[in-house]
PAGU-42619 format. One record per residue (C-alpha): residue in one letter; x, y, z. Coordinates in steps of 0.2 Angstrom, whole numbers. Example, Ala and Ser with C-alpha at 12.3 -4.5 7.8 and 13.67 -1.06 7.14 Angstrom:
2
+---------+-------+-------+-------+
! residuo !  east ! north !    up !
+---------+-------+-------+-------+
!       a !    62 !   -22 !    39 !
!       s !    68 !    -5 !    36 !
+---------+-------+-------+-------+
//
This chain:
345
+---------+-------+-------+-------+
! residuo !  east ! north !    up !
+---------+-------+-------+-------+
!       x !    15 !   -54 !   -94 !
!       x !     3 !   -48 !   -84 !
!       x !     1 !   -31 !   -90 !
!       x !     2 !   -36 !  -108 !
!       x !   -14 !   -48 !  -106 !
!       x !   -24 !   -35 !   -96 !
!       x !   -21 !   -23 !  -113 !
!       x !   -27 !   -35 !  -125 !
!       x !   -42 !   -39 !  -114 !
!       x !   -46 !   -21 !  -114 !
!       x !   -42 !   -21 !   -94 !
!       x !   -32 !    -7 !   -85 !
!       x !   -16 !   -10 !   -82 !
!       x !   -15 !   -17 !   -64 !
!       x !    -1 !   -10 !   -51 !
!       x !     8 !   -27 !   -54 !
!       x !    26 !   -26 !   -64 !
!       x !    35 !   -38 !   -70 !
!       x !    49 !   -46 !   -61 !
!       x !    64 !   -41 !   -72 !
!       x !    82 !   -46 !   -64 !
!       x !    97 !   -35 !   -69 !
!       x !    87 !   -20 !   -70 !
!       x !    83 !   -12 !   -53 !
!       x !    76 !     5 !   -51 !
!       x !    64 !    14 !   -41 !
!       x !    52 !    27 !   -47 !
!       x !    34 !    36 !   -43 !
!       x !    14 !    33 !   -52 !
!       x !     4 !    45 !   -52 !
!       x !   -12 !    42 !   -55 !
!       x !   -27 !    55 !   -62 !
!       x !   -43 !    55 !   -64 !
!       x !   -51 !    71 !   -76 !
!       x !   -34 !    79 !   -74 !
!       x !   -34 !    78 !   -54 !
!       x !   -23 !    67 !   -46 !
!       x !   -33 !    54 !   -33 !
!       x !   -18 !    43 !   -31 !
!       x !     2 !    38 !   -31 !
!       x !    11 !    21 !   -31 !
!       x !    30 !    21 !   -25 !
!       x !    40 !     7 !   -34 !
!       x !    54 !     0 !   -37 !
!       x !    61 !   -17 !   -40 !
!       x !    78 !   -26 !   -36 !
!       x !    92 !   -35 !   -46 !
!       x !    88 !   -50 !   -43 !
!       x !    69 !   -47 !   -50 !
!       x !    60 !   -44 !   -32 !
!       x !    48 !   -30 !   -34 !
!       x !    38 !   -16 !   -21 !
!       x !    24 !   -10 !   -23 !
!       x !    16 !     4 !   -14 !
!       x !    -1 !    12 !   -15 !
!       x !    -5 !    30 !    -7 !
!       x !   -19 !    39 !    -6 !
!       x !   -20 !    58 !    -9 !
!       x !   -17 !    63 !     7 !
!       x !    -2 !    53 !     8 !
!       x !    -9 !    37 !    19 !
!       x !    -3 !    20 !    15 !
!       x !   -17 !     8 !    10 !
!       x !    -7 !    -7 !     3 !
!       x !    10 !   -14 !     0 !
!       x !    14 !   -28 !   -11 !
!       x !    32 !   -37 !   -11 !
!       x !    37 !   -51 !   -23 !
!       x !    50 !   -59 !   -15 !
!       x !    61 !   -68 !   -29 !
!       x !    74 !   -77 !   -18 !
!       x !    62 !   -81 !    -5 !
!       x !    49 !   -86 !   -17 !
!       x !    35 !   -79 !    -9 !
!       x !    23 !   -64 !   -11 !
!       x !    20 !   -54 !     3 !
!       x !     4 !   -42 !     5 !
!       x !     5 !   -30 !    17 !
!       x !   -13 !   -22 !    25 !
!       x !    -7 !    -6 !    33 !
!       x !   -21 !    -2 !    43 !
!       x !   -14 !     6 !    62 !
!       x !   -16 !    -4 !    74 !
!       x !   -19 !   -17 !    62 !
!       x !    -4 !   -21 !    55 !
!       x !    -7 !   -38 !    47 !
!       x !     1 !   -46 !    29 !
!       x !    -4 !   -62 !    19 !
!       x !    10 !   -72 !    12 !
!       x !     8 !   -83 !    -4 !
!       x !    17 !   -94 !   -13 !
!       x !    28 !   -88 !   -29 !
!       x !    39 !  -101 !   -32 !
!       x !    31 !   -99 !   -49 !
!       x !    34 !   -81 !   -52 !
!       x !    43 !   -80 !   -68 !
!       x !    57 !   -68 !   -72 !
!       x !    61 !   -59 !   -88 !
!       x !    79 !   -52 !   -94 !
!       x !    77 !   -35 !  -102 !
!       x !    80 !   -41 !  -119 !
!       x !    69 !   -56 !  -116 !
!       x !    54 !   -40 !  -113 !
!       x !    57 !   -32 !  -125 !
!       x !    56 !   -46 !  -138 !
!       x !    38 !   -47 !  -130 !
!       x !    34 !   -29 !  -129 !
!       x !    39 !   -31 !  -152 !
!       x !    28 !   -47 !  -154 !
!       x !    14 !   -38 !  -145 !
!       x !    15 !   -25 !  -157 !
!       x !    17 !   -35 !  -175 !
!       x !     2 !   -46 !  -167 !
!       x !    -8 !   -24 !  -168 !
!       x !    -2 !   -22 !  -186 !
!       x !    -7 !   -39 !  -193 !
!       x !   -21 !   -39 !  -184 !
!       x !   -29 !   -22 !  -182 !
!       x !   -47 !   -27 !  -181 !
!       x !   -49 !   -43 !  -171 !
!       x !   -68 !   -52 !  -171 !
!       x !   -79 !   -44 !  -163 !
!       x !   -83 !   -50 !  -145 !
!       x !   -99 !   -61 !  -143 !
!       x !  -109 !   -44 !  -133 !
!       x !  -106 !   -35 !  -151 !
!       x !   -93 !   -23 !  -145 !
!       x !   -76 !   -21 !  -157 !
!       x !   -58 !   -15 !  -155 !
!       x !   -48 !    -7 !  -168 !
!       x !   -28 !   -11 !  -164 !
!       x !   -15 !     1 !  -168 !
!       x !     3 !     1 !  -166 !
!       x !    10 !    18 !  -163 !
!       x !    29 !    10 !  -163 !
!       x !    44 !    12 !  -154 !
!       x !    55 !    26 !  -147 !
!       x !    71 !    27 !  -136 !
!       x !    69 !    37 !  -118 !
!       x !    78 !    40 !  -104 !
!       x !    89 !    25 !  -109 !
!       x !    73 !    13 !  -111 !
!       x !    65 !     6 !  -127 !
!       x !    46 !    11 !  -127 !
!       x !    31 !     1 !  -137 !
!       x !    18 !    11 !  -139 !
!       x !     0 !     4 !  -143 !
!       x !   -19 !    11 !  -144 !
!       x !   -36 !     2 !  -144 !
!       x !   -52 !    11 !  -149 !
!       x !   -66 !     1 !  -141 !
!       x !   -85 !     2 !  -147 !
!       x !   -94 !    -5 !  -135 !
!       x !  -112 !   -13 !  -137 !
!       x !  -118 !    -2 !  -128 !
!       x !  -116 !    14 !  -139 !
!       x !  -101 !    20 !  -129 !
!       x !   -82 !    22 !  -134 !
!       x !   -67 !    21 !  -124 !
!       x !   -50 !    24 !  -132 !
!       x !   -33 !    14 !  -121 !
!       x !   -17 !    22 !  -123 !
!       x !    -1 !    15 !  -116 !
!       x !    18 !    15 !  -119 !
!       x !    26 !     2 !  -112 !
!       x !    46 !     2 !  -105 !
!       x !    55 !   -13 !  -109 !
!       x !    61 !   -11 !   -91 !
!       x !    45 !   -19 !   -87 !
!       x !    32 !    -5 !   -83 !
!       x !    22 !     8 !   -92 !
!       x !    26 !    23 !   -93 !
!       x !    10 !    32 !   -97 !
!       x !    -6 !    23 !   -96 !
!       x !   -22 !    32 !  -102 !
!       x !   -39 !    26 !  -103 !
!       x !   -51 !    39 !  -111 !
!       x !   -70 !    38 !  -108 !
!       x !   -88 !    47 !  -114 !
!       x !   -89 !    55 !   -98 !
!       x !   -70 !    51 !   -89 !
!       x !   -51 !    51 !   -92 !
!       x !   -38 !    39 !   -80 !
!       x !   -21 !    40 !   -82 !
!       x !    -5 !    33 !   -75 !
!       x !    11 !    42 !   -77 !
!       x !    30 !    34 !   -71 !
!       x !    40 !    49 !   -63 !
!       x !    56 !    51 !   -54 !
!       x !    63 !    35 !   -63 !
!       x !    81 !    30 !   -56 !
!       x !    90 !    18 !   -60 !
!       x !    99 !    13 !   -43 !
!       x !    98 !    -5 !   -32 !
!       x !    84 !     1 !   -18 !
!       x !    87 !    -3 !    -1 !
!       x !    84 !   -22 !     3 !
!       x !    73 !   -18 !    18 !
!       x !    59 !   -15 !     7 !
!       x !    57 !   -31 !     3 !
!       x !    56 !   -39 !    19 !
!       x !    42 !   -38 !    31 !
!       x !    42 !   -23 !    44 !
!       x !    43 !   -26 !    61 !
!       x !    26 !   -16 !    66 !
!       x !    18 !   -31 !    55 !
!       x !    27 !   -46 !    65 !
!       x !    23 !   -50 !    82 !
!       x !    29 !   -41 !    94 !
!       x !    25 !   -40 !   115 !
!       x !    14 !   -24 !   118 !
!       x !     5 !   -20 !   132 !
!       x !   -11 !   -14 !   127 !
!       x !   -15 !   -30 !   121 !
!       x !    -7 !   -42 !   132 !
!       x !    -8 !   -30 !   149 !
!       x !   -20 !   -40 !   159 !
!       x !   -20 !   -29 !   176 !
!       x !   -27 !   -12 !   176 !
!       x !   -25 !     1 !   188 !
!       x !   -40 !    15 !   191 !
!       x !   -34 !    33 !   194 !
!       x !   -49 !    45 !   193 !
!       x !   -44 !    63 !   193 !
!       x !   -61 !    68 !   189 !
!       x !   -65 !    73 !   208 !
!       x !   -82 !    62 !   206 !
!       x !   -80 !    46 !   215 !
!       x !   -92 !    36 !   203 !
!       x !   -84 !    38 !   190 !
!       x !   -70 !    26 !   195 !
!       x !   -84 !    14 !   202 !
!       x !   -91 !    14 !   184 !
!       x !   -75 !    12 !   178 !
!       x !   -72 !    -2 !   188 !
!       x !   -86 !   -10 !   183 !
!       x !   -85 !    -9 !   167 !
!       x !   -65 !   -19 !   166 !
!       x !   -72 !   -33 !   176 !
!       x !   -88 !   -37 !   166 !
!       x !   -78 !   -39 !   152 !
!       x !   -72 !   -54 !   161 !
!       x !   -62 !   -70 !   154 !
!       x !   -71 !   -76 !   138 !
!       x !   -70 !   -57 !   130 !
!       x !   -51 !   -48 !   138 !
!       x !   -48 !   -56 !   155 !
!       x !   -44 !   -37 !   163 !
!       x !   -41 !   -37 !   181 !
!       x !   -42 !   -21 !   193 !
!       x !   -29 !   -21 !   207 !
!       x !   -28 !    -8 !   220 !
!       x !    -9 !    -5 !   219 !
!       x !     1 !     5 !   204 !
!       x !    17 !    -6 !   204 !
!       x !     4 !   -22 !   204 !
!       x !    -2 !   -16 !   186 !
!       x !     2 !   -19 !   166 !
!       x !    -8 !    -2 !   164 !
!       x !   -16 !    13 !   172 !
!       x !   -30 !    19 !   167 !
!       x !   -33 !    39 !   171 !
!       x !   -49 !    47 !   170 !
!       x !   -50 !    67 !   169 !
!       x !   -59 !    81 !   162 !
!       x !   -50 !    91 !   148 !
!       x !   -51 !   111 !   149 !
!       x !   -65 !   117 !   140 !
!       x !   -64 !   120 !   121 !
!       x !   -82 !   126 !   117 !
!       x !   -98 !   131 !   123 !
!       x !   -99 !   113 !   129 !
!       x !   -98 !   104 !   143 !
!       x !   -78 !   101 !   146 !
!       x !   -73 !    83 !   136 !
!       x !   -71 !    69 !   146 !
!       x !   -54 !    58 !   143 !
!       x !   -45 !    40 !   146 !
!       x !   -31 !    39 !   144 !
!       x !   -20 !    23 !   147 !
!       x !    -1 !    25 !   151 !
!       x !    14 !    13 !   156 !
!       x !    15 !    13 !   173 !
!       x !    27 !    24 !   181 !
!       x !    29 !    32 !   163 !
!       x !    24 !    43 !   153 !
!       x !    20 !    32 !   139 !
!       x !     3 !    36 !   133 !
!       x !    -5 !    18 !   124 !
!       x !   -21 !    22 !   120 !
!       x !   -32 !    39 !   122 !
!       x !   -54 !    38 !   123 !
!       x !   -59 !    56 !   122 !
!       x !   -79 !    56 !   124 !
!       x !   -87 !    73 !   124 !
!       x !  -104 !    76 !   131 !
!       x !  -118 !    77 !   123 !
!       x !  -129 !    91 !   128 !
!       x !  -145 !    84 !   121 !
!       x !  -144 !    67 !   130 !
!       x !  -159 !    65 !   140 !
!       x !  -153 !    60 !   156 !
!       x !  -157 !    66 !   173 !
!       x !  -142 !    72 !   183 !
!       x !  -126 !    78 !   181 !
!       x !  -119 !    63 !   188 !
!       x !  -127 !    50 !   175 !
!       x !  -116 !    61 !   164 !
!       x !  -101 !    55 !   173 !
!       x !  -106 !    37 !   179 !
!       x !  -112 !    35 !   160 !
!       x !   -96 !    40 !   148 !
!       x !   -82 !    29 !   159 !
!       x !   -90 !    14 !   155 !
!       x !   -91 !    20 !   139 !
!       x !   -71 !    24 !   138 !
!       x !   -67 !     6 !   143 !
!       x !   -80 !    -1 !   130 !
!       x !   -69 !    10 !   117 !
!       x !   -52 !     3 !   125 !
!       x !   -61 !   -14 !   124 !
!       x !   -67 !   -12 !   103 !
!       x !   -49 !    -6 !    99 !
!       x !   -39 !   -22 !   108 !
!       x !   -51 !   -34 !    99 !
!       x !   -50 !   -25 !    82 !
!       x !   -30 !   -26 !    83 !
!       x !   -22 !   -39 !    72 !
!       x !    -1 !   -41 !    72 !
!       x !     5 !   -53 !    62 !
!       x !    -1 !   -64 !    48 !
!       x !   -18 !   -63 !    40 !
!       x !   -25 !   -81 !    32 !
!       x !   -16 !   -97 !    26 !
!       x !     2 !   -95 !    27 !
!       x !    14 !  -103 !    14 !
!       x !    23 !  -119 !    18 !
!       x !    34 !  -114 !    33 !
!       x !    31 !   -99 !    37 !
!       x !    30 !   -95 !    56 !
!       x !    21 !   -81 !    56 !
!       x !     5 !   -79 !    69 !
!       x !   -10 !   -69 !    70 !
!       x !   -14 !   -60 !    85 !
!       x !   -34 !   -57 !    89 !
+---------+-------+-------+-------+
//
């Protein structure tokens, strides 16, 4: 339904689908924008009505994940955001399911409503939709509605919304045309096979978990920098963080630490000064957790080589420091009744 009211208010179809049981299939969006693409969705949607829903960005990175979760009753938003992997359930014991034929009797009422009334009232800004039904067609073993609204808006401008919708409960082509712009959606790689459950459950990199960078509490210094000042600095820089912020401690022994902390210079790149690095490990491993890599600046008005040094370990632990408090594992605002789920600062 949700879709069918954002066409009649003259809104873009969201990413939302409708939770249709008996009818699973997974499929790829691709969004355009001039004739570019700028965007896809992966879908797909169980038997028993759940659906997945995941936006990508051109270059292939995950920005969001939504899950309705039928069985469970519960919408699940996932925030893919490394190393913030955090979620937000809701409650959907209210989410109502569809039958395909139950739809597509929609999808036909939508339609009469376009013929009997082509040209609602215009809205109270002065802008006016003209309503046409394009009908129906068979494809792909699906029943498509098709239906356009030319909009003239107060403004002067005009938009034209296309869309043919599946009664399998998602458009297959979307397009909204503009004075200056053209969007479109397009469904691709349709197939109609149960997904794998898993997509409907919450990873595991968003639950909480134990990890050492963020719950390592004692640090071990090694500075292969050859510049002793640099581990003094470094040193430093753990303890003033001090309980109230990350309550690191420096010990003096290896096997005594949660992490080690190694300071070194990088072979040189460039024409610059070689990059100074931190890189945190797993003791006795060699796990890398974290890396800081801080290249000097050659315009920095300081007035040794040594304040170069003494200046950027600090500055390593401060980036070690801005990551662990930036990381969030686990759930993000109110839960739903029962849930167990935690945030992690």
């Amino acid at each position: 339904m949700v879709s069918l009211l954002c066409f009649a208010l003259n809104k873009p179809l969201p990413a939302q689908f409708v939770n249709i049981i008996d009818a699973p299939f997974t499929a790829t969006i691709v969004f355009t924008r001039d004739g570019h693409a700028n965007a896809t969705e992966e879908i797909a949607r169980a038997s028993s009505g759940s659906t997945y829903d995941a936006t990508k960005a051109l270059d292939g990175r995950l920005v969001h994940v939504m899950i309705v979760d039928i069985p469970n009753h519960r919408r699940i938003n996932l925030i893919p955001s490394p190393p913030s992997y955090t979620y937000r359930l809701q409650d959907a014991s209210k989410e109502r399911t569809f039958t395909v034929g139950e739809y597509r009797r929609i999808l036909q009422r939508m339609q009469d409503s376009f013929r009997q009334n082509p040209d609602p009232d215009k809205a109270d800004d002065g802008s006016h939709r003209h309503q046409i039904a394009l009908g129906v067609r068979q494809e792909n073993g699906m029943t498509l509605f098709g239906n356009r609204e030319e909009i003239n808006l107060a403004s002067g401008e005009k938009r034209i919304v296309e869309a043919w919708q599946s009664d399998l409960g998602v458009a297959v082509t979307f397009v909204e045309k503009g004075t200056a712009t053209q969007t479109t959606r397009t469904l691709t790689d349709l197939r109609r096979v149960e997904p794998d459950p898993k997509l409907f459950e919450i990873p595991a990199e968003y639950l909480p978990h134990a990890d050492l960078l963020l719950d390592g509490r004692k640090v071990f210094v090694d500075n292969e920098t050859g510049v002793p000042e640099v581990k003094d600095a470094a040193v430093a820089q753990f303890n003033a963080f001090g309980p109230s912020k990350h309550p690191w401690v420096v010990v003096d022994l290896m096997d005594e630490a949660d992490i080690v902390a190694v300071f070194a210079n990088v072979a040189r790149t460039d024409d610059l000064d070689p990059p100074f690095e931190m890189k945190i490990y797993v003791p006795r491993s060699d796990e890398i957790l974290f890396v800081s890599h801080l290249r000097r600046n050659p315009d920095a008005q300081v007035r040794t080589y040594l304040a170069y040094e003494k200046s950027l370990a600090p500055s390593c632990v401060g980036d070690l420091w801005n990551n662990v408090v930036n990381t969030r594992i686990g759930l993000l605002g109110n839960p739903i009744a029962k849930s167990t789920g935690k945030a992690r600062p």
